[in-house]
LUMDRENDREN-668123 format. One record per residue: residue number from 0; residue in one letter; x, y, z of N, C-alpha, C in turn. Coordinates in nm, 2 decimals. Layout:
BEGIN
R, NUM, a, X, Y, Z, X, Y, Z, X, Y, Z .
...
This chain:
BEGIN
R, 0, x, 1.93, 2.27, -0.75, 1.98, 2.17, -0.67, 1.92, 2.03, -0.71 .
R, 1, x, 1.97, 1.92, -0.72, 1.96, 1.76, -0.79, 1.88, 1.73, -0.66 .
R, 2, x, 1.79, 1.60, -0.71, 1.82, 1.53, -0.58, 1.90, 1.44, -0.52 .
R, 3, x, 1.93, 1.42, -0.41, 1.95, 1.33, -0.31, 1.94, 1.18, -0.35 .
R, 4, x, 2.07, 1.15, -0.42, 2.11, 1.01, -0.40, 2.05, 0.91, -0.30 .
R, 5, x, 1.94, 0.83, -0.34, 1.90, 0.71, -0.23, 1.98, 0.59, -0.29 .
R, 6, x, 2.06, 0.54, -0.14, 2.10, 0.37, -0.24, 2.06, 0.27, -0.15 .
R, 7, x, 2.01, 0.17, -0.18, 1.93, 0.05, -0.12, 2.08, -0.02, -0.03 .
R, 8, x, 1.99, -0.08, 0.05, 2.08, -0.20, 0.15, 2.20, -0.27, 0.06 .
R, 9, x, 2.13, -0.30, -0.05, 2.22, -0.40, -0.09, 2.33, -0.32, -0.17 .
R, 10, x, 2.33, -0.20, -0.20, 2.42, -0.14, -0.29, 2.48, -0.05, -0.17 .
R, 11, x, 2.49, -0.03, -0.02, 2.54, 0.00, 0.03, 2.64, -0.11, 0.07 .
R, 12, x, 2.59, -0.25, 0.09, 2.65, -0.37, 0.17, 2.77, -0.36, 0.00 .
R, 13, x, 2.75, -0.36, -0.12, 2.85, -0.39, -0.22, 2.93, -0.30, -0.22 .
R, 14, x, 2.91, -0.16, -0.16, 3.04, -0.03, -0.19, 3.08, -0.11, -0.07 .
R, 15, x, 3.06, -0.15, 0.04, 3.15, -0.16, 0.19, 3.21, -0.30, 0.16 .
R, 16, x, 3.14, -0.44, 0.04, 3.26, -0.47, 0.01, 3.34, -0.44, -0.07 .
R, 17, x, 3.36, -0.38, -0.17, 3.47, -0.29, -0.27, 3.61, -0.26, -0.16 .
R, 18, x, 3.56, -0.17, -0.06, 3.66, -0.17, 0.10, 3.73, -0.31, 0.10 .
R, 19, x, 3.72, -0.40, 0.17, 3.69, -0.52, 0.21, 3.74, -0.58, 0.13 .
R, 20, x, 3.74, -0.64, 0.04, 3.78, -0.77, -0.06, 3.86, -0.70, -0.13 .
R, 21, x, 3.83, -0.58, -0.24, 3.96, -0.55, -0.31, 4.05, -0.43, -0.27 .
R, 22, x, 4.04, -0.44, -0.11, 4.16, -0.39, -0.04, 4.14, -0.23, -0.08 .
R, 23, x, 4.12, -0.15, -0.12, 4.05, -0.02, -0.14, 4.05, 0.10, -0.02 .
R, 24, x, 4.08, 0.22, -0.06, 4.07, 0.30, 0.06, 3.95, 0.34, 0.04 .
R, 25, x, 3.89, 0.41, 0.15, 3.71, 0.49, 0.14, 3.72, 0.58, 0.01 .
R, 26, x, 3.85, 0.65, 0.06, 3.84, 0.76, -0.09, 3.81, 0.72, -0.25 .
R, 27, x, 3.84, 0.60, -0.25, 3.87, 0.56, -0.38, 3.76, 0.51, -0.42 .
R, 28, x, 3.68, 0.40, -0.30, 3.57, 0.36, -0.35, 3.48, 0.51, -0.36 .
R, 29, x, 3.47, 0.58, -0.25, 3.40, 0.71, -0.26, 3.35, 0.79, -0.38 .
R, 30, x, 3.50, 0.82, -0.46, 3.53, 0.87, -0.56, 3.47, 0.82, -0.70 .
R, 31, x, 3.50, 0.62, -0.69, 3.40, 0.52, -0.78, 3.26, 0.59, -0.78 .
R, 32, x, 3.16, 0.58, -0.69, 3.08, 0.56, -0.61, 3.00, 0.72, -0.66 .
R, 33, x, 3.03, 0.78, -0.65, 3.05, 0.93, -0.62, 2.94, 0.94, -0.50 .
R, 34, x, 3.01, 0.90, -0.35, 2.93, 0.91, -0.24, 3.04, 0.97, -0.16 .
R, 35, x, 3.02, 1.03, -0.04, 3.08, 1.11, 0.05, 3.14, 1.01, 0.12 .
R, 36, x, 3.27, 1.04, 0.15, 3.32, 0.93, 0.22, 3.25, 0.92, 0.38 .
R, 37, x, 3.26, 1.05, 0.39, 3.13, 1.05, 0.54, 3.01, 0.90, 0.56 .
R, 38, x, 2.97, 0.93, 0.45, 2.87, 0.81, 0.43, 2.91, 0.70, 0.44 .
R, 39, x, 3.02, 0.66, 0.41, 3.12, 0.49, 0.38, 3.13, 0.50, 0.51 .
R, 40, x, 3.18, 0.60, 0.59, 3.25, 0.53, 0.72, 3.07, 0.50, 0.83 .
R, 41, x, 2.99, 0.59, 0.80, 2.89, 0.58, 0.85, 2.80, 0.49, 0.84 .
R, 42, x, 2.75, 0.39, 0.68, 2.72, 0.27, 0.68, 2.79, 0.24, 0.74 .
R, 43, x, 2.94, 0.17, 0.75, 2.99, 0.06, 0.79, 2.97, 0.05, 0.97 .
R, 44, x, 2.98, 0.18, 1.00, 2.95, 0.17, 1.15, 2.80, 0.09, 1.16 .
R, 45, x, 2.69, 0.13, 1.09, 2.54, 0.04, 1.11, 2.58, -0.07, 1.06 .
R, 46, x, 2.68, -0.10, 0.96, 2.67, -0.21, 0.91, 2.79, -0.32, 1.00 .
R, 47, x, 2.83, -0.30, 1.10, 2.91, -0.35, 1.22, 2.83, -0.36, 1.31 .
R, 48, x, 2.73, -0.25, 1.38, 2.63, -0.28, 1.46, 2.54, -0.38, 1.50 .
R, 49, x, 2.43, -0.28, 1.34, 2.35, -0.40, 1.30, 2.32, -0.48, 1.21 .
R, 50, x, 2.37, -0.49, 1.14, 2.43, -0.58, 0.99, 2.31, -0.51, 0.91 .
R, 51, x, 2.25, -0.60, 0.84, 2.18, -0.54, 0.66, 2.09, -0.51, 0.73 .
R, 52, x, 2.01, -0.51, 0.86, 1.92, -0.44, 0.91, 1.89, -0.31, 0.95 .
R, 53, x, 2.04, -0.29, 0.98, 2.08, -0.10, 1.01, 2.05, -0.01, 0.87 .
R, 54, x, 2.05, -0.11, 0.73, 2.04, -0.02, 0.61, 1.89, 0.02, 0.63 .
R, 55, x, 1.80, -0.06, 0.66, 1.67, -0.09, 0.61, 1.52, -0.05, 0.72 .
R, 56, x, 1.58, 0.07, 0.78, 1.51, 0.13, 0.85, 1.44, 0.26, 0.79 .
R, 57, x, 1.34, 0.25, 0.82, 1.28, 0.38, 0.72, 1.24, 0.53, 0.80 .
R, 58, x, 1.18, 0.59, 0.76, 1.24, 0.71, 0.81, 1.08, 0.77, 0.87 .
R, 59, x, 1.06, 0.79, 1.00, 0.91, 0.81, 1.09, 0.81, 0.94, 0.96 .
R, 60, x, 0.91, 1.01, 0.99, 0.89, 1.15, 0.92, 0.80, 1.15, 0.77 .
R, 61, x, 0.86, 1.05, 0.70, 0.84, 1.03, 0.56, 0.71, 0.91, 0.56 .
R, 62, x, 0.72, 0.83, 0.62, 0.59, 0.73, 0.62, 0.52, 0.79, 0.66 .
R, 63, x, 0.48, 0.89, 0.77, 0.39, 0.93, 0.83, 0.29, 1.02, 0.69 .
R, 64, x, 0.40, 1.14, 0.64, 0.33, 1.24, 0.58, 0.24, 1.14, 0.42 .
R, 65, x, 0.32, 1.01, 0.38, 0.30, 0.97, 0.29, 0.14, 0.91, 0.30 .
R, 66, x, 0.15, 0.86, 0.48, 0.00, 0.78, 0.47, -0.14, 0.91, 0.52 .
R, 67, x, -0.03, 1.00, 0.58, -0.16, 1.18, 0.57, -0.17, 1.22, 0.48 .
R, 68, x, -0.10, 1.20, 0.35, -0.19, 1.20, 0.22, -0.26, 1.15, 0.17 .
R, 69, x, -0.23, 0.99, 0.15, -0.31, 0.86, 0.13, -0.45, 0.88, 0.19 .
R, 70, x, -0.46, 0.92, 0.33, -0.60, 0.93, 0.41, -0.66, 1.07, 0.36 .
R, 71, x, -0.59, 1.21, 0.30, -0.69, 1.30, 0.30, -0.72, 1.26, 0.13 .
R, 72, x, -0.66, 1.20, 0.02, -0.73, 1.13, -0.09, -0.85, 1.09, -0.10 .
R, 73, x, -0.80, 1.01, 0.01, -0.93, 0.89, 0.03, -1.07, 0.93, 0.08 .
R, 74, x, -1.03, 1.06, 0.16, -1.17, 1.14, 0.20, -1.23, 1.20, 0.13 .
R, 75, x, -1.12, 1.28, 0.04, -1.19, 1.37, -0.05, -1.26, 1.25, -0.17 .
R, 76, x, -1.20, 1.11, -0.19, -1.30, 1.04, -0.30, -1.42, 0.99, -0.20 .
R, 77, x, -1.46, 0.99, -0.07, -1.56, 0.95, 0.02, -1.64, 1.09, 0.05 .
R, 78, x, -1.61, 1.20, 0.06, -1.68, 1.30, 0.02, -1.75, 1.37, -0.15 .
R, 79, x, -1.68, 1.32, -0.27, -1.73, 1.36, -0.37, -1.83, 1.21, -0.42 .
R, 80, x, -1.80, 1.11, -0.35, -1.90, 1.03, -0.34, -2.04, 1.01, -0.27 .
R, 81, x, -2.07, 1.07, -0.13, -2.10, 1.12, -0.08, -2.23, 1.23, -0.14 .
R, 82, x, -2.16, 1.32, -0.21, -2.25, 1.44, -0.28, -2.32, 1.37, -0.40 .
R, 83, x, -2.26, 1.26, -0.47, -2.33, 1.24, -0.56, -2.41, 1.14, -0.54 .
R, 84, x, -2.43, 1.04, -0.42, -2.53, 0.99, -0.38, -2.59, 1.07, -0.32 .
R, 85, x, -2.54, 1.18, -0.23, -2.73, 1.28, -0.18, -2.79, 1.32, -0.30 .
R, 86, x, -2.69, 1.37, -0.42, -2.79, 1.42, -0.56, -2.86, 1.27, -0.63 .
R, 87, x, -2.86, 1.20, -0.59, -2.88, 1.06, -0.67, -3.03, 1.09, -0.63 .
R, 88, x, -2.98, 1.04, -0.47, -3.12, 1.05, -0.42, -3.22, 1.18, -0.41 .
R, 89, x, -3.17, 1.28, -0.41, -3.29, 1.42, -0.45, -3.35, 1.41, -0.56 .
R, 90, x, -3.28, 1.36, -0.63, -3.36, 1.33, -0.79, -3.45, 1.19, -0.77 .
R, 91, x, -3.43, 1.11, -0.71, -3.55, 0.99, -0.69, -3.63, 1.03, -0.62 .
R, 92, x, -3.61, 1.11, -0.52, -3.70, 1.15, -0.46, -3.82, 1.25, -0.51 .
R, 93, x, -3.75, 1.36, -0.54, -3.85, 1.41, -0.67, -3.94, 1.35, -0.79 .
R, 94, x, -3.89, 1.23, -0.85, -3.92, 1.13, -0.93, -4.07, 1.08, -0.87 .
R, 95, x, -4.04, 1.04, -0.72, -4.15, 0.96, -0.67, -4.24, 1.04, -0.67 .
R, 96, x, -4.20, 1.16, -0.62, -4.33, 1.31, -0.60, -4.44, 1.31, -0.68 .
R, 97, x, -4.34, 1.34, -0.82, -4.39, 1.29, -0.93, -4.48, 1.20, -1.02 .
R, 98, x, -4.45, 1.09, -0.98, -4.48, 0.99, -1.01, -4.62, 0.97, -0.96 .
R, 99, x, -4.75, 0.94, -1.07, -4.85, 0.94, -1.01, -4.95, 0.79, -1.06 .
R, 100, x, -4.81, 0.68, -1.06, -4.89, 0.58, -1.11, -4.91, 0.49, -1.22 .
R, 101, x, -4.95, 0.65, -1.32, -5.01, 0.55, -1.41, -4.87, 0.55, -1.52 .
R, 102, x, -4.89, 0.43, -1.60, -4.78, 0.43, -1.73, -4.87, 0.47, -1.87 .
């Protein structure tokens, strides 16, 4: 199975005018388009409502898991950081033990 066609605000606002200006039925632009006509009649409803703003809402679901990845990254580079300054310092510290002074 492909993925899922995403199309931006402004390429939804230009199939709904294809409708509009050169007089066109859904199917036809649909068919151009290769989008479900389901979808044409559905933008245009957000896009009656709330104009280019209804395109440009993003989705709770998908930001969320995007920035719970971003944050478990970031731990795991603050934990492998972490280990290699405790080893930094076990080794200076041994160093000093060591160390008795003279050169």
């Amino acid at each position: 199975m492909g993925k899922r066609k995403r199309y931006t605000a402004e390429e939804k606002v230009k199939i709904l005018r294809e409708l509009q200006e050169n007089g066109k039925t859904v199917s036809q632009v649909a068919d151009e388009y290769g989008v479900h006509p389901n979808c044409i009649f559905k933008w245009r409803k957000q896009h009656l409502e709330m104009g280019v703003q209804g395109f440009k809402t993003t989705r709770k679901d998908i930001t969320d898991k995007a920035k719970d990845r971003k944050i478990a990254g970031l731990e795991d580079k603050i934990k492998h950081k972490d280990e290699v300054i405790a080893e930094l310092a076990g080794e200076l510290m041994e160093l000093k033990k060591n160390y008795s002074g003279r050169l």
